[in-house]
matplotlib code that plots the C-alpha trace (Angstrom):
import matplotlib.pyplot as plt

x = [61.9, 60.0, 61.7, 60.7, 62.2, 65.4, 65.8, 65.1, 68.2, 70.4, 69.9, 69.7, 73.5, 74.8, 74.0, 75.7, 78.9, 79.0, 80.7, 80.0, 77.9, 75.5, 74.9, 74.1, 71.4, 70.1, 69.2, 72.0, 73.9, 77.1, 80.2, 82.1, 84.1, 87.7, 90.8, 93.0, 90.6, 90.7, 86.8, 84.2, 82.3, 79.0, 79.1, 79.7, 76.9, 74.5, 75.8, 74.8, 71.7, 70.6, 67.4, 67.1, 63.8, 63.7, 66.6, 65.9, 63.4, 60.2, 57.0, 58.4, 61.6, 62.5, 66.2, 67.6, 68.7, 68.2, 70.2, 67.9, 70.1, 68.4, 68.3, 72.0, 73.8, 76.8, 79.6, 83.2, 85.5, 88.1, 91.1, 93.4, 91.9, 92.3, 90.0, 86.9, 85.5, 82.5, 81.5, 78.6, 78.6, 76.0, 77.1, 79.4, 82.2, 85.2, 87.0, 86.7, 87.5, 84.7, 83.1, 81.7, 80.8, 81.4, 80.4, 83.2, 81.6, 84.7, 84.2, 85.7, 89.7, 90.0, 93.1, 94.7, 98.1, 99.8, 99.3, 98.0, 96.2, 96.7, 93.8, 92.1, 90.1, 87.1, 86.1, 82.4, 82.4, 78.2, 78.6, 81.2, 84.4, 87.6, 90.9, 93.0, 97.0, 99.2, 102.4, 104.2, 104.2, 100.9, 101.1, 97.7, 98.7, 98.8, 95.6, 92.5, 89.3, 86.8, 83.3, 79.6, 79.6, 83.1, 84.6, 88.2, 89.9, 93.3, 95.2, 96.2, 99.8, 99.7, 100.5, 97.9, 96.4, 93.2, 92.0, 89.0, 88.5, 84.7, 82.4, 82.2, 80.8, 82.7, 81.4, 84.2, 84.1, 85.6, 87.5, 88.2, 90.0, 90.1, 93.8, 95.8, 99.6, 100.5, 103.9, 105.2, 104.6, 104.3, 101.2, 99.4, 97.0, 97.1, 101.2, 102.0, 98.4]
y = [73.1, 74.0, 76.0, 72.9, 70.5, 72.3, 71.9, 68.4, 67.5, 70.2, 67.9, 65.3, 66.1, 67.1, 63.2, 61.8, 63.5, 62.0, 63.8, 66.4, 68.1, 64.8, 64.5, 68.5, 67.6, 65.0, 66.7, 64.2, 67.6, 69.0, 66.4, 68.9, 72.1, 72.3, 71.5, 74.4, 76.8, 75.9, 77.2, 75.6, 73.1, 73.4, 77.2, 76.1, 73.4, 76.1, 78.8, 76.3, 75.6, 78.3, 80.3, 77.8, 76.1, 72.3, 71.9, 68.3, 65.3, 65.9, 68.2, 71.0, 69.2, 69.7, 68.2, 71.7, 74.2, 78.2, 80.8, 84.1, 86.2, 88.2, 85.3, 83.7, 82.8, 84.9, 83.7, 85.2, 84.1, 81.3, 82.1, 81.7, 84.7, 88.3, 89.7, 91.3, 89.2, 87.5, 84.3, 82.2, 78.8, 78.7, 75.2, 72.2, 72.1, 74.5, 72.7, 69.1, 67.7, 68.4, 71.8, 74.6, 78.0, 80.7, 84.6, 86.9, 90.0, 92.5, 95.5, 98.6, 98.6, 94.9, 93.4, 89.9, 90.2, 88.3, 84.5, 81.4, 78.9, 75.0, 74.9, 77.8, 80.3, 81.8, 85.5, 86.9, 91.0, 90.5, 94.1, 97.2, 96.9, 94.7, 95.4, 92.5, 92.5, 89.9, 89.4, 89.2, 92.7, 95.0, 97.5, 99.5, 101.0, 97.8, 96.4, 95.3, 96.9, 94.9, 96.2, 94.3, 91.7, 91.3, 88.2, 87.0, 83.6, 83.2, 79.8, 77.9, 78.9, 81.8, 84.8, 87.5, 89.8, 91.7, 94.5, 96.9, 100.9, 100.3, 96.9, 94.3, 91.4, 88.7, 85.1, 82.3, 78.9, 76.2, 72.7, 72.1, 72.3, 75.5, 76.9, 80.0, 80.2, 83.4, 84.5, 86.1, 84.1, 86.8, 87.8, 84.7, 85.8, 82.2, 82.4, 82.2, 80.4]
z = [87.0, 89.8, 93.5, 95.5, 93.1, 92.5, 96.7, 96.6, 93.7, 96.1, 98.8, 96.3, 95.4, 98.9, 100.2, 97.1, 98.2, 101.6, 104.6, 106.9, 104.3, 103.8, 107.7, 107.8, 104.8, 106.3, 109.4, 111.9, 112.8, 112.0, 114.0, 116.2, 115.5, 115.7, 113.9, 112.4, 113.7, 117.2, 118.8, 120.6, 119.4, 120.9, 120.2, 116.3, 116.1, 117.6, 115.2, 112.1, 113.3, 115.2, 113.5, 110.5, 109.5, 109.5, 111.5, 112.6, 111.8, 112.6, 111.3, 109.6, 108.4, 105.1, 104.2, 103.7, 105.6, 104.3, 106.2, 107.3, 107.7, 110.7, 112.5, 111.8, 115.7, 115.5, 118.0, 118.4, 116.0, 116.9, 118.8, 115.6, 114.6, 115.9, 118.4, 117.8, 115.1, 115.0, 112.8, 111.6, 110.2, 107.1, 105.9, 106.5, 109.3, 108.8, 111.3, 109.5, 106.0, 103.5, 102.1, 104.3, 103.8, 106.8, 107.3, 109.2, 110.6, 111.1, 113.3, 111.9, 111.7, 111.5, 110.7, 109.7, 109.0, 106.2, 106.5, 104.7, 104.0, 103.5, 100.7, 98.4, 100.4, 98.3, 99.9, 98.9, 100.1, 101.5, 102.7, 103.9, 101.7, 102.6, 101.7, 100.8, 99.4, 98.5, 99.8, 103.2, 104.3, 104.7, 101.9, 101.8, 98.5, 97.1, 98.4, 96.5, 97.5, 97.4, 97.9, 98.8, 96.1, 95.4, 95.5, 95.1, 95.0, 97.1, 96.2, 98.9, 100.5, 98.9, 101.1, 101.8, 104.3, 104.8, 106.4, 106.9, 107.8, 108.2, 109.6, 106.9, 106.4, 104.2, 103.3, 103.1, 101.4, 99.9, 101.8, 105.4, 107.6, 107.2, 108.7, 108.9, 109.2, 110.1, 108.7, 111.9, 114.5, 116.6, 114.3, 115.9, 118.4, 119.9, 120.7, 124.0, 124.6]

ax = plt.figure().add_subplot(projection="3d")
ax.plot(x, y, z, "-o")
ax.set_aspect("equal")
plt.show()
């Protein structure tokens, strides 16, 4: 099977399942940003579509979109994360139901304390190391370490946290909304907003 023709059943496949992932395929856009994530939406539909070829009808378009990843929009990361982050939408809408993949750029010292999720979150280490844990207290001697490549699957509601001593990048997918429920509220960076 030939590149071009392995592009055309990808897009092919993302129409047949409908949603925000259908519209993004077909070149109509990505609907808004928000939900459990909080952020702003024009910022988000620029950051998906920011620096990608054939990003709209036209000469040129092609009914995919590829990420360069030079040339991905990198925004801060939503408030109901902690400062200093920085994200990228690659696919979908993490604020709205349907599937989405994200990149989190984390400067050194990053961290999100334990907290969950409403649905599975799927983490992809695309470079630095992150440390993630399980359970509802930070214990670094009980963290994985996941290094570029690495990639771990946290079912939804279950407790976890995550860290990093160095930058890192991380790639998210999997179902939106995506959420995070802090288990100390005080934890929430958006409490008291």
């Amino acid at each position: 099977m030939k590149v071009a023709s392995r592009g055309r059943l990808a897009v092919a496949l993302c129409l047949a399942l409908g949603g925000p992932v259908a519209a993004w395929a077909a070149g109509e856009g990505t609907p808004g940003y928000g939900g459990g994530m909080g952020g702003n939406m024009d910022e988000m539909h620029d950051a998906m579509h920011d620096g990608m070829p054939g990003r709209g009808p036209g000469p040129g378009h092609t009914g995919a979109r590829f990420a360069d990843a030079s040339r991905l929009k990198w925004v801060d990361a939503p408030p109901s994360l902690p400062k200093g982050a920085k994200l990228a939408v690659l696919a979908g809408d993490p604020g709205k139901p349907g599937p989405f993949t994200i990149r989190l750029m984390a400067p050194a010292g990053y961290k999100i304390p334990p907290h969950w999720h409403t649905r599975t979150e799927n983490v992809t280490v695309i470079s630095g190391v992150l440390y993630l844990g399980m359970g509802d207290k930070v214990e670094p001697s009980k963290a994985l370490v996941l290094k570029a490549g690495g990639f771990y699957a946290v079912d939804a509601r279950h407790h976890h946290y995550a860290y990093s001593r160095k930058p890192v990048v991380v790639q998210l997918h999997g179902e939106g909304p995506f959420d995070i429920h802090y288990l100390n509220p005080a934890d929430d960076p958006q409490k008291g907003k």
